[in-house]
C-alpha positions as CSV (number, residue, x, y, z in Angstrom):
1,X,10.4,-0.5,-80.0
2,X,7.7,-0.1,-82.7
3,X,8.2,-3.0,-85.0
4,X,4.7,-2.7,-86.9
5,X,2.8,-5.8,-88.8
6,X,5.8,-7.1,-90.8
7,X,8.1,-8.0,-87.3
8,X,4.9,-8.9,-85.2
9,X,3.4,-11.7,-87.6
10,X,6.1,-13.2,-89.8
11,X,7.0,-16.5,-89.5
12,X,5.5,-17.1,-86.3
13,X,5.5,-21.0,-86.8
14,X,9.4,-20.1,-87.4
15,X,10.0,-17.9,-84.7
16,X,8.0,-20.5,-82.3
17,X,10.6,-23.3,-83.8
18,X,13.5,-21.2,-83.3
19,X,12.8,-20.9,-79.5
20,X,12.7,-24.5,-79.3
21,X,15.4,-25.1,-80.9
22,X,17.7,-22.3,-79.2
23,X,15.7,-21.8,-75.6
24,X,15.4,-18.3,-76.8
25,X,14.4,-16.1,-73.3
26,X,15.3,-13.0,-71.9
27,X,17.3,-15.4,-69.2
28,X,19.5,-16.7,-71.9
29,X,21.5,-16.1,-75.2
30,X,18.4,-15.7,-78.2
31,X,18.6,-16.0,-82.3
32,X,17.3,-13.6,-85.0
33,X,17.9,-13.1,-88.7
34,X,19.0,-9.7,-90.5
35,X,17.2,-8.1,-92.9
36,X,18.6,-5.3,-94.4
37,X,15.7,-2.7,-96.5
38,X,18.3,-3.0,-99.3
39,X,19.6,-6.0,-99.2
40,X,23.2,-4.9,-97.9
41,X,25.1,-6.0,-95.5
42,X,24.6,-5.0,-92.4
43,X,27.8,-3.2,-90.5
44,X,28.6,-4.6,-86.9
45,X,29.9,-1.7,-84.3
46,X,32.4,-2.3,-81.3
47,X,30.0,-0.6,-78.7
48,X,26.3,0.4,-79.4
49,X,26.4,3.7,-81.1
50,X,26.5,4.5,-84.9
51,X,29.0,6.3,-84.8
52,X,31.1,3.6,-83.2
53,X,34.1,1.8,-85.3
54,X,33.1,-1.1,-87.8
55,X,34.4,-4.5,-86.7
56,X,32.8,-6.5,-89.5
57,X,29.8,-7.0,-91.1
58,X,26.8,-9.6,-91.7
59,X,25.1,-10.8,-94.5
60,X,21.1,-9.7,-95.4
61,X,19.3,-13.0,-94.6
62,X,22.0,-14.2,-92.0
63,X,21.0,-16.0,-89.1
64,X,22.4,-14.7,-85.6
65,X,23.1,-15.7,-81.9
66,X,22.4,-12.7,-79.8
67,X,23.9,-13.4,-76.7
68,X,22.7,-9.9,-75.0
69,X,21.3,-6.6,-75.4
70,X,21.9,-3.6,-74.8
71,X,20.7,0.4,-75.3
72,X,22.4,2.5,-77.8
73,X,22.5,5.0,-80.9
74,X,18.4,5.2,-82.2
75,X,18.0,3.4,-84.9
76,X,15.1,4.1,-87.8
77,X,15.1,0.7,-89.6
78,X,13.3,-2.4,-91.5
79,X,11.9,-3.5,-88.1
80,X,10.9,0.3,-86.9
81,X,12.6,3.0,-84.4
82,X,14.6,1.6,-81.8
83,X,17.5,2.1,-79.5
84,X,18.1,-1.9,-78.6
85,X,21.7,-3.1,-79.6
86,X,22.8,-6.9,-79.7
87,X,25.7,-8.3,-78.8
88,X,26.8,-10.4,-81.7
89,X,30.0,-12.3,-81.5
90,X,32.8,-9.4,-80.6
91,X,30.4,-6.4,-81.7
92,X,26.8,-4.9,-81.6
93,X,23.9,-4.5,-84.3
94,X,21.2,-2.3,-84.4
95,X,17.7,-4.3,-83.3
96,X,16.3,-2.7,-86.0
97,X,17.9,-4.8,-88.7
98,X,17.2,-8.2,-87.0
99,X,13.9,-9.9,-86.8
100,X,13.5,-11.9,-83.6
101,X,9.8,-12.2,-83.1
102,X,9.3,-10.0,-80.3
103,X,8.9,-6.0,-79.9
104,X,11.2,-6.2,-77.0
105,X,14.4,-7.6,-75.7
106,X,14.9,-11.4,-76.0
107,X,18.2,-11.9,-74.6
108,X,19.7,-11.0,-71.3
109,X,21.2,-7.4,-70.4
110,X,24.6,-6.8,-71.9
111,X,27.5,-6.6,-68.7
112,X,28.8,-3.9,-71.0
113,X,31.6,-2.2,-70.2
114,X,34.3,-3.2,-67.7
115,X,34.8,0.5,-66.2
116,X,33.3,1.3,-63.1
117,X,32.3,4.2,-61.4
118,X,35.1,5.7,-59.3
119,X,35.5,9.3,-56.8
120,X,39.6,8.2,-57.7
121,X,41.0,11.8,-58.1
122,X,37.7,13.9,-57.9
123,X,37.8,15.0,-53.7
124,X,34.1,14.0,-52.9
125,X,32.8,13.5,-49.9
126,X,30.7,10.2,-51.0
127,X,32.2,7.0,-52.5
128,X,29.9,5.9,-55.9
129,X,27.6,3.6,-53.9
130,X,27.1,5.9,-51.2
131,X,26.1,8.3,-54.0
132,X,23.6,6.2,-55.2
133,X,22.1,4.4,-52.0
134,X,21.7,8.4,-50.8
135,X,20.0,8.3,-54.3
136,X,17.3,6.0,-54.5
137,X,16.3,7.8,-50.5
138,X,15.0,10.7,-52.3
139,X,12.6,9.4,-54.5
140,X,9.4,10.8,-55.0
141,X,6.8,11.6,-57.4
142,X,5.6,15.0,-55.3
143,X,6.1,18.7,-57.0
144,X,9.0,19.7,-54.7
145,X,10.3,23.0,-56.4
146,X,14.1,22.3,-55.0
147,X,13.8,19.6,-57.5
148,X,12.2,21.0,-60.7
149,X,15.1,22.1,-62.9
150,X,18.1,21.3,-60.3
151,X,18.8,18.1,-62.3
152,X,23.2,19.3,-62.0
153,X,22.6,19.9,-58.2
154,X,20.4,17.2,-57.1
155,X,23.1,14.9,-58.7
156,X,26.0,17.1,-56.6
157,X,23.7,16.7,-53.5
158,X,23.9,12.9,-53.9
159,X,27.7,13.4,-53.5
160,X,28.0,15.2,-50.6
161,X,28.4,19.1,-52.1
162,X,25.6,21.5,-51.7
163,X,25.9,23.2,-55.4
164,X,27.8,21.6,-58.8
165,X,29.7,24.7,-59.1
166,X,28.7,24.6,-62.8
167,X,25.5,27.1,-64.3
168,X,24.1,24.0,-66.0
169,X,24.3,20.2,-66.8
170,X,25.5,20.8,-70.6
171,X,27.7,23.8,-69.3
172,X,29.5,21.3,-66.6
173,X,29.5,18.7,-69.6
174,X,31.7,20.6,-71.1
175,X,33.8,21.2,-68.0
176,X,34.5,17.7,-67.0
177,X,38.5,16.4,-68.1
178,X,38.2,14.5,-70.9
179,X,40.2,11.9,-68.8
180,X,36.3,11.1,-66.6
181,X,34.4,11.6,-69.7
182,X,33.4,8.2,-72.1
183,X,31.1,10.4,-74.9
184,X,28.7,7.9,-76.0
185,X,29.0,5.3,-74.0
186,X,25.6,3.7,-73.0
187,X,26.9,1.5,-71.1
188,X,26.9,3.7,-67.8
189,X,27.8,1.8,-64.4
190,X,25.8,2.7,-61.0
191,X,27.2,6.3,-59.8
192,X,28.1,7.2,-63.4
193,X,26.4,10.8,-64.1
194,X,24.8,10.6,-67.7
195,X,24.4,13.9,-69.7
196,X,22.2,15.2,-72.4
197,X,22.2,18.3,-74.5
198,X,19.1,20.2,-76.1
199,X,20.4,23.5,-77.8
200,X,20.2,24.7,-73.7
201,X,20.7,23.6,-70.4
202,X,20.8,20.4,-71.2
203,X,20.3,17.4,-68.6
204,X,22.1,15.4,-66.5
205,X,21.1,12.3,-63.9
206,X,22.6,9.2,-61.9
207,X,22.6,6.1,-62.8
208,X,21.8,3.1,-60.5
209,X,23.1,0.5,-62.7
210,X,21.4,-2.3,-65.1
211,X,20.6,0.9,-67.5
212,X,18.3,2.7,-64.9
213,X,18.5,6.1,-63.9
214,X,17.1,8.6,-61.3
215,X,16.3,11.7,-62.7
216,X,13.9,15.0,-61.9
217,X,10.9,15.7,-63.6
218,X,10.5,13.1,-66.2
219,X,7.3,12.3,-64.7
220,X,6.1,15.0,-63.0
221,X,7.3,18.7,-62.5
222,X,9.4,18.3,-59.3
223,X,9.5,14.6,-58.8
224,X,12.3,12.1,-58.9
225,X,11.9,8.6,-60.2
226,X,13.4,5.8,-62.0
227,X,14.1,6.3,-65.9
228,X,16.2,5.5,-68.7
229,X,18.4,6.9,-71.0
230,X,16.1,6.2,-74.0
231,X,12.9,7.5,-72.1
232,X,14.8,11.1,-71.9
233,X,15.9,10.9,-75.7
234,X,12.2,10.0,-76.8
235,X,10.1,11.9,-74.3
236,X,12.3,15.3,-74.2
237,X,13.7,14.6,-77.3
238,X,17.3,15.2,-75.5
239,X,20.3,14.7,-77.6
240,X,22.5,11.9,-75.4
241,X,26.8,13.2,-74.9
242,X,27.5,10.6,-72.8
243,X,28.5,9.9,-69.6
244,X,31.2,10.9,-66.7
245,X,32.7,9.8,-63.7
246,X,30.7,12.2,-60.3
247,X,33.8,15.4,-61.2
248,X,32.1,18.8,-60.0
249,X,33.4,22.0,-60.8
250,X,32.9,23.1,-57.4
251,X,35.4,21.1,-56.1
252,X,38.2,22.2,-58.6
């Protein structure tokens, strides 16, 4: 999160008293304060995304309890570009809009959302943590060519099939039954396959919860290690769709 000058040095003795006062730590429920660049108020979302439905609003100059955070929608505003959501009483804000002292998060990971990854109804061989555990066995940071490009058929491999059955992420994207997909939805539990679009192919990976993800090539042509949804969005400049339950064409 690039906060600049203005969110790094004001009111440090303030900041300093506020985190005595609340216990402020990533282990535990923080504070901040909106600030708005016009002075409006600032709208609260029901899940991190701005394009998510308004449940409210806070006042410019309002102090807040953040009792998590989470990653969301990016966000260009008073306190720089982010993509850090907090939880504020029933809804989210942008991290952008709320001055907390610190460039980073303050308050503990959000549980998010109640759904779970499932195989219920999609015929593969491996259950969600199967999936994964098989997952996290194949990293590497080695060019291995069956990995550059494959993103779509390393994540079918993780499941047991040998192919996706689809001739690219965004093209199975748009395959999947709108009753697996949750478009948007950041909040992507360990199994979950997240998908991205760039005017192409597109990109897809697996998610081994606590928002981390293993994906090809992010660092390195041919590897496979640990990233995040926001280091795809900022590095490859990747348009996030959302993200599905493990469906693959080829077994439909």
């Amino acid at each position: 999160m690039n906060l600049g000058i203005v969110k790094r040095v004001a009111g440090v003795a303030g900041v300093a008293a506020a985190i005595a006062v609340a216990g402020a730590s990533p282990a535990m429920a923080a504070t901040g304060t909106v600030h708005t660049d016009s002075g409006a108020a600032l709208t609260v979302r029901s899940s991190p995304s701005t394009s998510a439905s308004s449940v409210g609003s806070i006042a410019d100059g309002t102090a807040v309890t953040i009792s998590c955070q989470t990653n969301g929608s990016t966000v260009d505003g008073k306190y720089g570009t982010t993509d850090i959501w907090d939880k504020v009483g029933d809804g989210y804000i942008s991290d952008a809009y709320v001055y907390t002292g610190s460039d980073g998060r303050v308050a503990p990971d959000c549980s998010g959302s109640t759904l779970t990854c499932s195989t219920s109804g999609t015929g593969d061989p491996k259950t969600c943590a199967e999936a994964v555990a098989y997952a996290k066995t194949r990293v590497h940071t080695s060019d291995i060519e069956s990995y550059y490009r494959y993103c779509d058929r390393i994540n079918a491999q993780n499941y047991g099939f040998s192919a996706s059955g689809s001739e690219t992420a965004y093209i199975h994207w748009t395959q999947i039954p709108g009753s697996f997909k949750h478009p948007g939805d950041y909040q992507v539990p360990a199994g979950g396959l997240a998908y991205f679009s760039n005017g192409g192919s597109g990109h897809t990976m697996i998610s081994i919860g606590g928002g981390k993800f293993l994906s090809n090539d992010i660092h390195g042509r041919g590897s496979y290690t640990e990233t995040t949804i926001s280091e795809i969005k900022s590095t490859w400049g990747q348009t996030y769709l959302g993200w599905a339950q493990p469906w693959f064409k080829v077994n439909h």
